[in-house]
N, C-alpha and C positions, 0 to 999 in steps of 0.2 A: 167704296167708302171714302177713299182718298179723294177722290174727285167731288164730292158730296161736301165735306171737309174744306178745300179749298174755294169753292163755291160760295160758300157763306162766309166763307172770312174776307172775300174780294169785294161780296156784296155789302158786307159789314163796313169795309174800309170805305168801300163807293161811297155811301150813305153819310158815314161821317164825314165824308171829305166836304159836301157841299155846302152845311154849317159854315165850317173850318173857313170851306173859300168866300163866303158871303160877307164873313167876319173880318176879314182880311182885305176882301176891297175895300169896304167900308173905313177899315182903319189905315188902309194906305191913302185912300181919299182925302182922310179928314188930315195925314201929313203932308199932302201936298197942299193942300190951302192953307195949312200955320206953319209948315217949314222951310217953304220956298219964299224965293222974292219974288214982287209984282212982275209979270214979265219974264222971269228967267225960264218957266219953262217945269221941268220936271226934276230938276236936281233940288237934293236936301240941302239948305244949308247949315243942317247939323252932322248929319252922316255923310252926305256926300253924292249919299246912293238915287240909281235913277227910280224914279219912284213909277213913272207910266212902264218900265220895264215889268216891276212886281207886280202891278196891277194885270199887267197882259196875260202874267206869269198863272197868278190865280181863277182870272178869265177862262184862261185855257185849262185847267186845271177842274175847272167847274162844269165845264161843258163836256171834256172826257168821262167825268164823273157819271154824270146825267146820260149821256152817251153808251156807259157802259153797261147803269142801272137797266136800261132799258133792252141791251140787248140780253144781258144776264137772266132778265125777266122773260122774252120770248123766245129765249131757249133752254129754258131751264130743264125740260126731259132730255133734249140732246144732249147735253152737259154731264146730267146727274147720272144719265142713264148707265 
């Protein structure tokens, strides 16, 4: 039952995450072309922050996801069982 339980809560997270990171490239995208300068590259020049870092960050993030949905998915009797 414990295992059943955790199962769906990982898969629940999985799922929501991919939203989450879609939404996230997207708005770290649109900060690097209004908040950097011609040229500079990937630093904010409001925050600071490297912004192609967060993008990598959420990238990776998206693909674990999807990664995990899938294995969650084709073993979901070994798991539950």
């Amino acid at each position: 039952m414990v295992k059943k339980v955790i199962y769906y809560v990982v898969l629940i997270l999985s799922i929501l995450a991919i939203p989450l990171s879609v939404f996230a490239i997207i708005n770290t995208g649109v900060s690097i072309k209004y908040e950097t300068e011609y040229g500079a590259g990937c630093i904010s020049c409001i925050s600071g922050d490297n912004l192609c870092t967060i993008i990598l960050f959420w990238k990776i993030l998206l693909v674990i996801s999807i990664i995990l949905i899938l294995l969650l998915s084709i073993y979901k009797r070994k798991i539950i069982k």
